[in-house]
C-alpha positions as CSV (number, residue, x, y, z in Angstrom):
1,X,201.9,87.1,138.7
2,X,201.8,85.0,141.7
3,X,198.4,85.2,142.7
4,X,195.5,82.8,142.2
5,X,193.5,85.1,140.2
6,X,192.5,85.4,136.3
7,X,194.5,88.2,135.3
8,X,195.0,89.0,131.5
9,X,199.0,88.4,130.4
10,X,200.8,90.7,127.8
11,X,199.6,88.2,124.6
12,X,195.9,88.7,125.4
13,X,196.4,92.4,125.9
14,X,197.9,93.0,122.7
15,X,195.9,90.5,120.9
16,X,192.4,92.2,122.3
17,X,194.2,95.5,121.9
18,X,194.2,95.5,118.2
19,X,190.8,94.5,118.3
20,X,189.4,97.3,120.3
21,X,188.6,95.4,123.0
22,X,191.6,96.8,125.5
23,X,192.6,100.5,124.2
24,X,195.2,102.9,125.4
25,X,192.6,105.3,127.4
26,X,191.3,102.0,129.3
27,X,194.8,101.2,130.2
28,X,195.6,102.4,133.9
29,X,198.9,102.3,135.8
30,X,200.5,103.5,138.8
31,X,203.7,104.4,138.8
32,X,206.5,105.0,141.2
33,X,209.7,106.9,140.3
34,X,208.8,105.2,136.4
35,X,208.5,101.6,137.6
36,X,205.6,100.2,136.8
37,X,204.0,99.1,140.2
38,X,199.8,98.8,139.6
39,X,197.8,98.3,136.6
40,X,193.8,98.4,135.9
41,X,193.0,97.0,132.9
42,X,189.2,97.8,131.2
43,X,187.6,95.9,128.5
44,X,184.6,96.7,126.2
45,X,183.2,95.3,123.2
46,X,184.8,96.3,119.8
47,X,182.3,98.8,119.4
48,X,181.6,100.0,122.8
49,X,182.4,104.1,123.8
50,X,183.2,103.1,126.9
51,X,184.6,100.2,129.1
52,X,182.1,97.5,130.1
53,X,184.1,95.6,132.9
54,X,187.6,95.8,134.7
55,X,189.4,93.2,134.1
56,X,192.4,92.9,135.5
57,X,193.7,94.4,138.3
58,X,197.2,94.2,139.6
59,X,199.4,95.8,142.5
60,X,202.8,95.2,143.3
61,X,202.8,92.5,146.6
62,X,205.7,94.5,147.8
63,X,203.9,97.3,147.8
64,X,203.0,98.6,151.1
65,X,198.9,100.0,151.0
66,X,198.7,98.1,147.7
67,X,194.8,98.3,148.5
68,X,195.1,102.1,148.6
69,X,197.6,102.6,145.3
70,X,194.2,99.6,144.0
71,X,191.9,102.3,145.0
72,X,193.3,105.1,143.4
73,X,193.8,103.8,139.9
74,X,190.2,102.7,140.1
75,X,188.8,106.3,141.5
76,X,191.0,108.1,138.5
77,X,189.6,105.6,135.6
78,X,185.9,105.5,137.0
79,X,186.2,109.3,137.0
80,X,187.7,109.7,133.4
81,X,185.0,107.2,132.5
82,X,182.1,109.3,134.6
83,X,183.6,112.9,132.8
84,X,184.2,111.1,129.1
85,X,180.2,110.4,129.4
86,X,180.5,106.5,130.3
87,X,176.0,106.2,131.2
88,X,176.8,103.6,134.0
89,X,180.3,102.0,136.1
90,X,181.4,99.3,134.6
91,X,181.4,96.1,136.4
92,X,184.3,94.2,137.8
93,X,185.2,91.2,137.1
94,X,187.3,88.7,139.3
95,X,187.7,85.2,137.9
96,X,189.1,82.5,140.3
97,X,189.7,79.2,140.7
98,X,187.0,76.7,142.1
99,X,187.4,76.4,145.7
100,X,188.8,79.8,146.2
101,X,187.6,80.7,149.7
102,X,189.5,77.0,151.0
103,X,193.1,78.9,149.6
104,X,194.8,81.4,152.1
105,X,196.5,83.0,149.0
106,X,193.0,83.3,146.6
107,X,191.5,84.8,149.8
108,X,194.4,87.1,150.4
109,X,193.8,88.3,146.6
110,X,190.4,88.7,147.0
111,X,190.1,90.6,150.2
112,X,192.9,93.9,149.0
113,X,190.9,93.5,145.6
114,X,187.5,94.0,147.3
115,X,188.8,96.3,149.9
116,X,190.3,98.8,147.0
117,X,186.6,97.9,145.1
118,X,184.9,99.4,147.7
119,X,187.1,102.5,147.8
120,X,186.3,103.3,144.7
121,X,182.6,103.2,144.7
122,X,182.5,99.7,143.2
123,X,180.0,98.3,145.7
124,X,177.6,96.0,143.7
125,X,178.7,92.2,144.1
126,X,177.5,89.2,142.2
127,X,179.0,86.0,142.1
128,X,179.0,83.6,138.8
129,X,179.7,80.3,139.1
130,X,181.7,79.0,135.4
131,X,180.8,75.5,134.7
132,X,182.7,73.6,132.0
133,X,182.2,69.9,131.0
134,X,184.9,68.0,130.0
135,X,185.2,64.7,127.7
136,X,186.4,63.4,130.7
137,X,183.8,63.4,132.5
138,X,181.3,61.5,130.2
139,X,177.9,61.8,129.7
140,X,175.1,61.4,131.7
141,X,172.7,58.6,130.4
142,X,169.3,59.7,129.2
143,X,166.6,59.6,131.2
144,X,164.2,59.4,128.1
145,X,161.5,62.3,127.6
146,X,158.7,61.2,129.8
């Protein structure tokens, strides 16, 4: 993966697989003359009927309309989800590094990502910021309580 975007590698998968958190009927791919070329991956809690958020989302770069071939494995899982009962669209999730929208290449990422998003119905957008503190860093002094 060459792209500066959270995406969840084959040790995660398997790990959260056996856990129920990834499962087989979750697991989308597209698929061009058996190659392997696009892949949605959906996650829900251990005990969740259906999946909660997307995850992952992955199309070949050489791949021309890789939007499109985005798009359609999103329409085909949000519709399996819709006809296996699923009582609301589960949300997407697209982690990325700070600074994002100052990186040609995280933009680039984004933008197909949205675009195939949109496609597929998956219109709501909210944006969380992940803060982290590290030792680092230190800590700020106290200011007392009053």
């Amino acid at each position: 993966m060459d792209e500066p975007v959270g995406w969840i590698d084959a040790d995660r998968y398997l790990h959260e697989l056996k856990q129920g958190m990834y499962r087989p009927e979750w697991t989308w791919i597209a698929e061009d003359d058996g190659r392997i070329v696009g892949r949605s991956l959906w996650w829900g809690r251990q005990d969740s009927a259906h999946p909660v958020a997307l995850d992952c989302l992955h199309v070949d770069a050489t791949l021309p309309g890789r939007a499109e071939v985005a798009a359609g494995l999103l329409t085909a899982a949000l519709r399996a989800f819709a006809d296996a009962g699923a009582p609301r669209t589960p949300l997407y999730n697209l982690t990325l590094p700070v600074g994002w929208r100052d990186t040609p290449a995280a933009v680039a990422a984004v933008e197909w990502r949205c675009r195939a998003a949109v496609a597929a119905g998956l219109t709501h957008e909210v944006e969380r910021l992940r803060l982290q503190w590290t030792a680092d860093v230190g800590l700020p002094t106290s200011r007392g309580l009053g």
